[in-house]
ZAMARGU-4260 file (C-alpha; in steps of 0.2 Angstrom, whole numbers, plus 5000, padded with zeros to 4 digits):
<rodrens>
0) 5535/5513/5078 | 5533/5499/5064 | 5546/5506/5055 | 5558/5510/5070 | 5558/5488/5073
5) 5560/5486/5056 | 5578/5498/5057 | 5581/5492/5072 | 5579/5471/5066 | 5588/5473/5051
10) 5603/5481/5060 | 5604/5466/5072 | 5603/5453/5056 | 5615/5463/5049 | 5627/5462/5065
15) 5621/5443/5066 | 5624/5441/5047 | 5635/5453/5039 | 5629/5454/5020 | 5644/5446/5010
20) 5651/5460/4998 | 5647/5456/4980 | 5667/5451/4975 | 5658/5443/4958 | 5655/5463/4953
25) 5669/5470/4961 | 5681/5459/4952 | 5670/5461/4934 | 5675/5480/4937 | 5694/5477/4936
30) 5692/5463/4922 | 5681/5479/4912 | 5694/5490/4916 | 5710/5476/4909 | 5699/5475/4895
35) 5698/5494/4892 | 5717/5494/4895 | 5721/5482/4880 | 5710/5491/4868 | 5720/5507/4874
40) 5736/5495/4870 | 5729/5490/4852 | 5724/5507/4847 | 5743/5513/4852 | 5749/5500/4843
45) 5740/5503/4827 | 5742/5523/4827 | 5759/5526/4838 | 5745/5539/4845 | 5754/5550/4861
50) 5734/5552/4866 | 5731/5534/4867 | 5749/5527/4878 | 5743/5542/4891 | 5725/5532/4891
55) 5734/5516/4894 | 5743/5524/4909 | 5727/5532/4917 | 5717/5515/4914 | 5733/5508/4925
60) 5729/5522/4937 | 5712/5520/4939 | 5715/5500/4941 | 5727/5504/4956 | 5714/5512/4965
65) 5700/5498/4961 | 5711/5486/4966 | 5716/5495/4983 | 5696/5497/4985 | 5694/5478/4983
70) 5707/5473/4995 | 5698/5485/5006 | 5686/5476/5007 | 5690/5459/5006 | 5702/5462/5020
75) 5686/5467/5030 | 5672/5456/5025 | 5669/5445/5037 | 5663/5430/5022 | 5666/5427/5006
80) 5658/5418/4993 | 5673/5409/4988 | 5692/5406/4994 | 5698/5425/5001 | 5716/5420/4993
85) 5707/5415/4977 | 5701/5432/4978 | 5714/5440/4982 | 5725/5430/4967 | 5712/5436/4956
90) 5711/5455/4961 | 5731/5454/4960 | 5733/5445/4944 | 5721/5455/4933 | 5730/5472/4941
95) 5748/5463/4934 | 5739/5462/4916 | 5735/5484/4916 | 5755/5487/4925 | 5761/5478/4911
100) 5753/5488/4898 | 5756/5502/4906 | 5776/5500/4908 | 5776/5495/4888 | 5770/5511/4884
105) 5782/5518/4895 | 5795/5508/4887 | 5792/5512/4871 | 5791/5527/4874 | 5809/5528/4883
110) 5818/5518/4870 | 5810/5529/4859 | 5800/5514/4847 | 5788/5515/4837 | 5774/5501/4835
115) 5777/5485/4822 | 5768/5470/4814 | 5775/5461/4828 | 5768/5473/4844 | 5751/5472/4835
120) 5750/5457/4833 | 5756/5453/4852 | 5743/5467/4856 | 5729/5459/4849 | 5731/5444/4854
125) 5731/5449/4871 | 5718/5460/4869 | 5709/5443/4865 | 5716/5433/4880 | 5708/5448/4892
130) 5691/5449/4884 | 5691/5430/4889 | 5696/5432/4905 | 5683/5446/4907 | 5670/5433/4899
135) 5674/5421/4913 | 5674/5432/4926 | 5655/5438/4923 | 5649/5419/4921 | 5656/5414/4939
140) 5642/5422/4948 | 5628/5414/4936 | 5635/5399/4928 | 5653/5396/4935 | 5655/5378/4924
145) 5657/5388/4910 | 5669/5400/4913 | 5682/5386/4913 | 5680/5389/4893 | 5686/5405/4894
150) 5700/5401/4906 | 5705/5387/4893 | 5705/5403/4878 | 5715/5413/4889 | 5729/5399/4890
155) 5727/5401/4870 | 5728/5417/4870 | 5746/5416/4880 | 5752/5404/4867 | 5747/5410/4852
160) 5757/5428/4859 | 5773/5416/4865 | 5773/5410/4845 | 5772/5426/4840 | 5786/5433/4852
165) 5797/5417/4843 | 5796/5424/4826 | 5797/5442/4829 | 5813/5435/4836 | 5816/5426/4825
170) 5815/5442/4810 | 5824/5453/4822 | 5840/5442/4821 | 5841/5441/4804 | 5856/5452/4800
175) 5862/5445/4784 | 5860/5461/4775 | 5873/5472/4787 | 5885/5459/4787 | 5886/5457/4768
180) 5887/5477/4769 | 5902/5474/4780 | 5910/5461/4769 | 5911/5473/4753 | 5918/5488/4764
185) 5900/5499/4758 | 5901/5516/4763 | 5894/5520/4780 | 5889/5500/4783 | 5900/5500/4799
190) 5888/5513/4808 | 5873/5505/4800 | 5875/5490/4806 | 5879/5497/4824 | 5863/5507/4822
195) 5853/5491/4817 | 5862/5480/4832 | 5856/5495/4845 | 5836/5492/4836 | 5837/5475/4839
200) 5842/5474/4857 | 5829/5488/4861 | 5815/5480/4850 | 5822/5462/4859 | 5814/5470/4876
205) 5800/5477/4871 | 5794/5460/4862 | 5801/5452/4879 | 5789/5463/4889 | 5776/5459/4878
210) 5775/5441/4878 | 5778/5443/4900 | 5763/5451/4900 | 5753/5435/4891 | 5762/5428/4905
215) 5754/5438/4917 | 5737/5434/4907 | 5741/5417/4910 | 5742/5417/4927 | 5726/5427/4930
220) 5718/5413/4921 | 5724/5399/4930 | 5717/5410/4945 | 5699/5409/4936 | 5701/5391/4933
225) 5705/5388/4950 | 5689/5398/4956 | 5680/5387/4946 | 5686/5370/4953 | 5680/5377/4968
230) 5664/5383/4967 | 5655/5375/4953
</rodrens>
C-alpha cells in the first residue's frame, strides 16, 4: 500500500511540477556530435579519404535526427531552464555548423577537388572553434561564467579561418605564370590557362563555403554567449 501512495504522489508532483528536461545534456550531445563532425572534416582534409567525407555525411545524419529530438521536446516541455528561443538558436545553430561540413564534402566531391593547405588549415581551425563551443556548452550547467571564454575562442576561431580564407584568396589569384605563358605564344598555354581559370573559380567556392561555415560557428557562439548573459 506504501508503495502504491508513493506511485500514486509522485505522479500528482509530476502533474503539479512537470520535471524540466535536462536541455544542458541534450544540447552537450549535438555539440559532441559537431565536434565529431570536424574531426571527420580534418581527417578528409588531410587524406582526401572517400571513407572519411561519407562519416562527415552520416554525423550530419545522425545530427538531424538529435536535433528533430530536442525540438521535440523543447516544443513540449512545459519549463525551461533558460530562454526556449535561446534554446532553440542554440539547437539550430550548432546543426548549421555539421550541414555545412556536410555540403563541403558534397562539394568537393562534385567539382571533383581534392583537399589543399588552404582547406586544412580552414579545417582545423574550425575544428578548434567547435571544440570551444563544445567546452562552453558543458560548463553552462555547472559554471556558466566561464563558458563566456569559450564563446570569446570561438569568435577567434571564426577570424583566424576569415584570414585564412583572404590569403588562400589571395594564392589562388595569382596567375602571373599563365599570362606570361600567353604572352610568348608557349605551346598549349591557351588551354592551360583556361584550365587553371576553371581551378580557380571551383576552388573560389569551396574556400567561400569554408569560411561560411566559421560563419555559421560564429553565430552559434554568439547563441552561447547570449545564454550566458542570461543565466549566470
Amino acid at each position: 500500500m506504501s508503495g502504491s501512495s508513493n506511485s500514486l504522489a509522485s505522479k500528482i508532483l509530476n502533474n503539479v511540477f512537470p520535471r524540466v528536461p535536462d536541455f544542458y545534456g541534450m544540447i552537450n550531445d549535438q555539440c559532441d556530435l559537431c565536434s565529431q563532425a570536424m574531426d571527420a572534416l580534418v581527417d578528409f582534409m588531410d587524406t582526401g579519404a572517400e571513407d572519411k567525407g561519407l562519416l562527415v555525411r552520416e554525423l550530419e545524419k545522425k545530427g538531424d535526427e538529435i536535433k528533430a529530438r530536442n525540438m521535440s521536446v523543447l516544443n513540449q516541455a512545459f519549463a525551461t531552464p533558460m530562454d526556449r528561443e535561446d534554446i532553440y538558436r542554440a539547437v539550430s545553430t550548432i546543426d548549421q555548423i555539421l550541414n555545412y561540413a556536410k555540403t563541403t564534402v558534397r562539394e568537393m566531391e562534385g567539382l571533383g577537388l581534392r583537399p589543399d593547405q588552404n582547406t586544412r588549415e580552414m579545417a582545423q581551425l574550425l575544428r578548434e572553434g567547435v571544440d570551444a563551443l563544445k567546452r562552453g556548452y558543458q560548463k553552462l550547467g555547472v559554471t556558466p561564467a566561464l563558458a563566456d571564454q569559450d564563446a570569446d575562442a570561438v569568435h577567434k576561431a571564426e577570424r583566424s579561418t576569415e584570414k585564412a580564407y583572404r590569403r588562400a584568396i589571395a594564392e589562388l589569384f595569382k596567375v602571373d605564370a599563365q599570362l606570361r605563358a600567353l604572352d610568348n605564344g608557349e605551346p598549349r598555354a591557351e588551354s592551360a590557362a583556361l584550365t587553371h581559370v576553371m581551378e580557380v573559380f571551383k576552388r573560389r567556392e569551396l574556400y567561400r563555403h569554408l569560411s561560411n561555415t566559421a560563419d555559421k560557428m560564429a553565430e552559434a557562439g554568439d547563441v552561447l554567449h547570449d545564454i550566458v548573459v542570461q543565466i549566470s
